[in-house]
C-alpha positions, 0 to 999 in steps of 0.5 A, spaced: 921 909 426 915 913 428 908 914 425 903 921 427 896 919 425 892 925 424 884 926 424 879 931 425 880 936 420 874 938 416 870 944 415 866 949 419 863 955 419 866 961 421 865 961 428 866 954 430 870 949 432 874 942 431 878 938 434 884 935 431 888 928 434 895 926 433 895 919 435 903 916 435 905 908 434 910 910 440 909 912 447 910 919 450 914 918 457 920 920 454 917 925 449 922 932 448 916 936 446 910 936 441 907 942 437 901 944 431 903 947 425 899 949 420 900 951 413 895 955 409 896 956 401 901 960 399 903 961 405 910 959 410 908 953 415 907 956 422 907 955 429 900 954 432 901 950 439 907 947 443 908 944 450 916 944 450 920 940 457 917 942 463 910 942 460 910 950 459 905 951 454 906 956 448 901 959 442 902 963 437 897 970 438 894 969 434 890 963 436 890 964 444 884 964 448 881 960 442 886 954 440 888 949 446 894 944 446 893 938 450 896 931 450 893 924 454 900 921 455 896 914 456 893 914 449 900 917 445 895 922 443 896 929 442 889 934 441 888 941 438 881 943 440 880 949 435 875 954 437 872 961 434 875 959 427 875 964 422 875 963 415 882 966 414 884 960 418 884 956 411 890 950 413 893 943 413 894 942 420 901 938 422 903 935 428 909 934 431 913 929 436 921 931 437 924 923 441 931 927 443 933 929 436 929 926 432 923 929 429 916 926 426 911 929 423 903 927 422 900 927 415 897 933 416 889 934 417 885 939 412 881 945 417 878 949 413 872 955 416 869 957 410 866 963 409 
């Protein structure tokens, strides 16, 4: 079993930033990929980030050229570095860890851009 610890979330006002962490009890080297989600109230959980096999990058429109994925392998850590955030942006914040077909999922980190 695999445990995803989030931290980070908070609130800031609309144009700030937060950086969101997802620390997992598992190394990384054989990770199949990794992602963000976020859920905001009333609304279907939604695809934010990912890096899938070969490292490729994707975001969803919405975020690119604000948000960031990154991950420090030596750490078990994935990041998400938000930038620009609006208040629309109001959501639980998930992560996610795929081992093969096993998939994990973080507690979710509260990221709020207030009005």
């Amino acid at each position: 079993q695999v445990q995803l610890v989030e931290a980070g979330g908070g609130v800031v006002q609309p144009g700030g930033s937060l950086r969101l962490s997802c620390a997992a009890t598992r190394n990384m080297f054989d990770i199949y990929s990794e992602a963000w989600y976020r859920q905001a109230p009333g609304r279907v959980r939604e695809l934010v980030a990912a890096i899938t096999p070969g490292d490729n990058i994707n975001y969803a429109d919405a975020v690119k050229g604000r948000f960031t994925i990154s991950r420090d392998i030596a750490k078990n850590t994935l990041y998400l570095q938000m930038s620009a955030l609006k208040p629309g942006e109001t959501a639980v914040y998930f992560c996610t860890f795929h081992y093969g077909p096993h998939e994990y999922w973080g507690q979710g980190a509260q990221g709020t851009g207030s009005s």
